[in-house]
N, C-alpha and C positions, 0 to 999 in steps of 0.2 A: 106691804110686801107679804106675798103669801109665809106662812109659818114655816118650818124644814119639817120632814117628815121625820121619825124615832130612827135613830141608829140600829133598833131591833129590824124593826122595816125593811129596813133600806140592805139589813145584811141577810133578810130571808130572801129579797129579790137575788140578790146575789148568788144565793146557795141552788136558788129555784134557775137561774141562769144557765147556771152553771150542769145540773142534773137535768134541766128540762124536763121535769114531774116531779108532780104537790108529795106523792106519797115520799121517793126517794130523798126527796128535799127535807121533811117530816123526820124524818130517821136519824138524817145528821144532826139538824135542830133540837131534837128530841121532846117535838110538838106532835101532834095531829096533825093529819093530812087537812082537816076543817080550817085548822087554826092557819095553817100555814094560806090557802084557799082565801077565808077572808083577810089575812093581810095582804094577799099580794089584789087582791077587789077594792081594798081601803088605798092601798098607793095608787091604783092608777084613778080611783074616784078625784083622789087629792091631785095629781099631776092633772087630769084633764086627759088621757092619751093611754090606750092601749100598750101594755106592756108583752104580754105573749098573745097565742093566737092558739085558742084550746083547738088540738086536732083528736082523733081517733086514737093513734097510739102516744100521746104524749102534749109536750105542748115547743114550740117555735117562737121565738125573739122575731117583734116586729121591727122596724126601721128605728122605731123612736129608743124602742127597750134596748137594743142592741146598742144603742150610744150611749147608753148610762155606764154600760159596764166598765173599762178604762176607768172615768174618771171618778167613780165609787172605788173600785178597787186601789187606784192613789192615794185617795182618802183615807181609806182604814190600815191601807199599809202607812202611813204618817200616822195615825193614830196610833199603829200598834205599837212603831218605831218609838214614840214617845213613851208607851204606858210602858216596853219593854226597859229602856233606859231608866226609867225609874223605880222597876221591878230590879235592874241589877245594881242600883244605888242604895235599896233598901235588901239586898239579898235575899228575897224571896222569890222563891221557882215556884211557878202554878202551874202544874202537871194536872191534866186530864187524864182519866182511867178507866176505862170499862169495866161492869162490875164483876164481870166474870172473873179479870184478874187483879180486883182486888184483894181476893184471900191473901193472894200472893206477896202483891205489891206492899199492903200498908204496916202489917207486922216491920218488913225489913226499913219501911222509911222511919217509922216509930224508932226504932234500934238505932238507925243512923241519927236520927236526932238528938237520941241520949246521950249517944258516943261525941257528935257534932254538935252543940247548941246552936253554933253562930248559923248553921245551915236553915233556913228559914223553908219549909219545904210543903205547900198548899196542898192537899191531893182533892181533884174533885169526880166521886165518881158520876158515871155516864150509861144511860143503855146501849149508845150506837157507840158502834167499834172503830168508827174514824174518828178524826179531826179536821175543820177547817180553818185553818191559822188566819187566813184572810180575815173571817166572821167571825172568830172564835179567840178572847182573851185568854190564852195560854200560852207560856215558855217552852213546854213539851207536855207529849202525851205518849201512853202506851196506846200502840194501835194492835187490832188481832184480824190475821185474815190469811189470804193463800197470798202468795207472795207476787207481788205487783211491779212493776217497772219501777225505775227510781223517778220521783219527781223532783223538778226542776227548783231548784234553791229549798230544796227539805235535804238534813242529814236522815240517815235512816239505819238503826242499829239492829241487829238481830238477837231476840233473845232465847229462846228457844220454840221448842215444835207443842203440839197439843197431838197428846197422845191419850186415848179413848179406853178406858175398861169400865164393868160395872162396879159397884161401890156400894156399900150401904153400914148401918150399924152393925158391930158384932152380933149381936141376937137376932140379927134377922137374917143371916145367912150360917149352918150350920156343916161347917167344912168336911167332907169324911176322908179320915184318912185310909178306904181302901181302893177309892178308886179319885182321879181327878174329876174337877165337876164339870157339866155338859148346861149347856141354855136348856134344854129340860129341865133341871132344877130351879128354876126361875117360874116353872106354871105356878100359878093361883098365885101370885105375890105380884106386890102393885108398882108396878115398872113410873119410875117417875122420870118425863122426858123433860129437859131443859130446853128444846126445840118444838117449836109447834106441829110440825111436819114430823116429829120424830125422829130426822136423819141419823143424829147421830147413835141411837140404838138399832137401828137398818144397818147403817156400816159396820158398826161392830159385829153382831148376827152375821152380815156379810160375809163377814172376813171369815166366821166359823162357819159356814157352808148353810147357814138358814137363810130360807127365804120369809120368813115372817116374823112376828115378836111373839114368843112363847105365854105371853100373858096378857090377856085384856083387860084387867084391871089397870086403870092409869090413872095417873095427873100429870097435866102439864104445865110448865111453868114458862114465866119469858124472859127469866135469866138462869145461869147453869149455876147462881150463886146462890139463889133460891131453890133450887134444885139437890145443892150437894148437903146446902142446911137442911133439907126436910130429910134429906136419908139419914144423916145425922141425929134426929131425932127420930129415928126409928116407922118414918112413915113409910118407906118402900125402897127402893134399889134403881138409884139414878147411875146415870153415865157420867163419868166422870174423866175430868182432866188431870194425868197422874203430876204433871207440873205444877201443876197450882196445888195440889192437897197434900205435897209433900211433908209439909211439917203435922197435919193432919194423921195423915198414914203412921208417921213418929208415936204421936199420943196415945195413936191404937184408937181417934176417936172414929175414924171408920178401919174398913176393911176393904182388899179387892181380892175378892176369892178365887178370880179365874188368873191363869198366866198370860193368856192372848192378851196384847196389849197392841192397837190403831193408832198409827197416825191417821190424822184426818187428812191431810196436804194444808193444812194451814197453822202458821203461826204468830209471837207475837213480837211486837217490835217498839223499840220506843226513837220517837222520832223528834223532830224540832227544825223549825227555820235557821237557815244559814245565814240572812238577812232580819236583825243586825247580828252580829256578829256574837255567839254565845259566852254571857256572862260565865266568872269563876265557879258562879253556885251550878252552872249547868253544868258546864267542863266535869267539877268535881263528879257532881251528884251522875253524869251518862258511866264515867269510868267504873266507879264503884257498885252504879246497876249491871254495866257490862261483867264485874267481877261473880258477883251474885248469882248473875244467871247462868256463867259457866258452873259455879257449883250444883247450880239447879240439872244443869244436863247431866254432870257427871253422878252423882244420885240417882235418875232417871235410869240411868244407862246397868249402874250394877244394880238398881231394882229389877231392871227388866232382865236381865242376865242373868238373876239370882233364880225368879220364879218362873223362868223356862231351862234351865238348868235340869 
């Protein structure tokens, strides 16, 4: 009897199913588009049978591939159903996180663990900002993004919005108190983007009636967590998320010199499977993150109130 192909395998075919492209599939996985390419060359070498069918814009589920999916997705959901039940016998939540809102996140899990021992609470961060519960061993995850339709057996909590100013060390922005400051003050100093594309220093610029970025000095980074660390240390003036640096802004270990403060239209959410039925540690641990994050907006809110005031 031929051997079974890797569980790893068997759950990138799924994800690649499902996205119908190596790259987007890649993202979720948080593999390479390569990697992801030879595994799914290695499954159908091993099965004997074409699994997609590469077209021009993407790729299509052939006759064969398309009969896998069902009885794969059975499978991992009995798989997960089991490792879940035993996740809520031993009280431990494995939460996935994106890194962007980790600043956020792990300080207050930390805190609640002090306060809660018996709470067993995993955090694992991630660079993509989904989760595939199907593919993917976790209880819950925060997800971030514009706001999505509800899917079918996911609960899905809101926690708050991603609102966009710049940021950087105190010494590297020298505030005057005779006039308010202008994206003119930003020439020759090194704009560090958290987005490859730059968007989100274009929308912010946006919103204050520029059509370009006042400075050509850059670095970019491929997370906004790496980003808001290097302004942090005084290497240039990232874009920053006022929600996430909130206890940051407290220490005085940055600054946000301007009052314009962006939403971007996206936020972030923590979600979880409805099927099976959520353990006491998640119950607890959702209420308590729902508590958290209201005091996060309400902070948020007389921040932004204060310095357009």
């Amino acid at each position: 009897m031929k051997p079974l192909p890797s569980l790893d395998v068997l759950k990138t075919f799924l994800v690649v199913a499902r996205k119908l492209n190596f790259t987007r599939a890649a993202d979720v996985l948080n593999v390479t588009q390569g990697a992801v390419s030879r595994q799914i060359a290695g499954l159908e070498a091993h099965l004997g049978y074409a699994l997609f069918v590469r077209q021009a814009r993407g790729l299509a589920l052939t006759h064969h591939g398309a009969l896998l999916i069902a009885p794969l997705q059975q499978a991992f959901e009995q798989i997960a159903d089991a490792l879940a039940k035993g996740g809520a016998q031993s009280g431990t939540l494995r939460l996935k996180c994106p890194t962007c809102a980790m600043r956020w996140v792990l300080p207050r899990v930390i805190r609640l663990q002090n306060e809660r021992p018996e709470l067993v609470i995993e955090v694992t961060a991630a660079v993509s900002h989904s989760v595939e519960f199907n593919a993917e061993q976790f209880d819950a995850a925060i997800v971030f993004g514009a706001p999505a339709p509800a899917q079918k057996g996911v609960s899905s909590h809101y926690l708050f919005d991603e609102v966009l100013t710049p940021v950087c060390a105190p010494e590297q922005f020298k505030v005057r108190r005779d006039r308010a400051p202008t994206p003119d003050d930003l020439a020759g100093k090194t704009l560090l983007h958290p987005t490859r594309d730059r968007r989100d220093w274009l929308l912010w610029l946006g919103a204050y009636g520029y059509a370009g970025l006042p400075s050509m000095k850059a670095q970019h980074f491929d997370t906004l967590d790496l980003a808001i660390t290097s302004a942090m240390q005084g290497l240039g003036v990232t874009i920053g998320d006022l929600s996430l640096i909130e206890d940051d802004l407290r220490a005085k270990r940055v600054i946000a010199p301007f009052s314009l403060c962006v939403p971007s239209g996206a936020a972030y959410y923590l979600v979880y499977p409805e099927r099976p039925a959520p353990s006491p540690t998640l119950q607890q641990f959702a209420k308590w993150l729902e508590g958290e994050a209201a005091q996060t907006r309400e902070t948020l809110q007389a921040y932004t109130n204060a310095v357009q005031a």
